[in-house]
N, C-alpha and C positions, 0 to 999 in steps of 0.2 A: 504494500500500500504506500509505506513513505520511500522517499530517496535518503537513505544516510548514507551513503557511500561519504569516506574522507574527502571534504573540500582540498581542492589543491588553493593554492593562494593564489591572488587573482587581484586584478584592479574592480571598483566597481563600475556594474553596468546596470543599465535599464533597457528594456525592452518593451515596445507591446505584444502583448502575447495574448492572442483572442483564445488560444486552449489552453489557459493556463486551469488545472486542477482550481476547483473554487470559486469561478466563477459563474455568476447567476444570469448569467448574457446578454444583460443589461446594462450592466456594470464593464467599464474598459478595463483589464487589466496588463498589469505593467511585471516584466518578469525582472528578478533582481539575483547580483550576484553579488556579494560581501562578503570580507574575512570577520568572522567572527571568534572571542576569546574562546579558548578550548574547554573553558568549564561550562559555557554556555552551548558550547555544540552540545559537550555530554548530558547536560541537565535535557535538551530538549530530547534528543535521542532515548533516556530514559524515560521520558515524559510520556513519548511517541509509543514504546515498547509495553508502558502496563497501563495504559487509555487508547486503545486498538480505535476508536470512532473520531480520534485525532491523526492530523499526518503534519508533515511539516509545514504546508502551506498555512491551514488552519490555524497554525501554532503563530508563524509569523506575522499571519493577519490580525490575528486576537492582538498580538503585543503590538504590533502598532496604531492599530487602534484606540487602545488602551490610553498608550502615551500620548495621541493627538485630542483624542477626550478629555484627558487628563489636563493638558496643557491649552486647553481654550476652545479647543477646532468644534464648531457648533454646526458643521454640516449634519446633515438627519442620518446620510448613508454611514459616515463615520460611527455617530449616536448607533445607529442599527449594529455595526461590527460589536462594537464594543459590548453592548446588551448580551447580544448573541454568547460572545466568549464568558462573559458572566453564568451564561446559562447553561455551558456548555452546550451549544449550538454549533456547530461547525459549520 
């Protein structure tokens, strides 16, 4: 279900990616590639491994949501992620 394979290091990118996993096809989605600290791969990967109806995409989307809610962003689609990962809602 998720991709954990070892990130190789990498510059960031973004992408549009109309098949990216997650999306509601409504919504544009944008594919990302980031180096992330390696307690934080492992925490998601563990995360990933004993909550099977989570994948990584989910996981990422929850947290950035999270943080843009968090930090003021009053869009509704934003509101909606965030809820959702509250709910575990993937």
């Amino acid at each position: 279900m998720a991709y954990l394979g070892r990130p190789q290091p990498t510059t960031t990118s973004m992408a549009m990616d109309p098949e990216c996993p997650g999306s509601t096809g409504d919504e544009a989605s944008v594919s990302l590639e980031a180096e992330v600290p390696e307690v934080l791969y492992d925490g998601m990967r563990d995360f990933i491994n004993t909550h099977p109806h989570w994948d990584q995409y989910s996981v990422i989307t929850s947290a950035l949501a999270g943080f843009l809610f968090q930090n003021g962003c009053q869009e509704p689609v934003v509101s909606q992620h965030y809820l959702d990962g509250l709910f575990q809602k993937p």
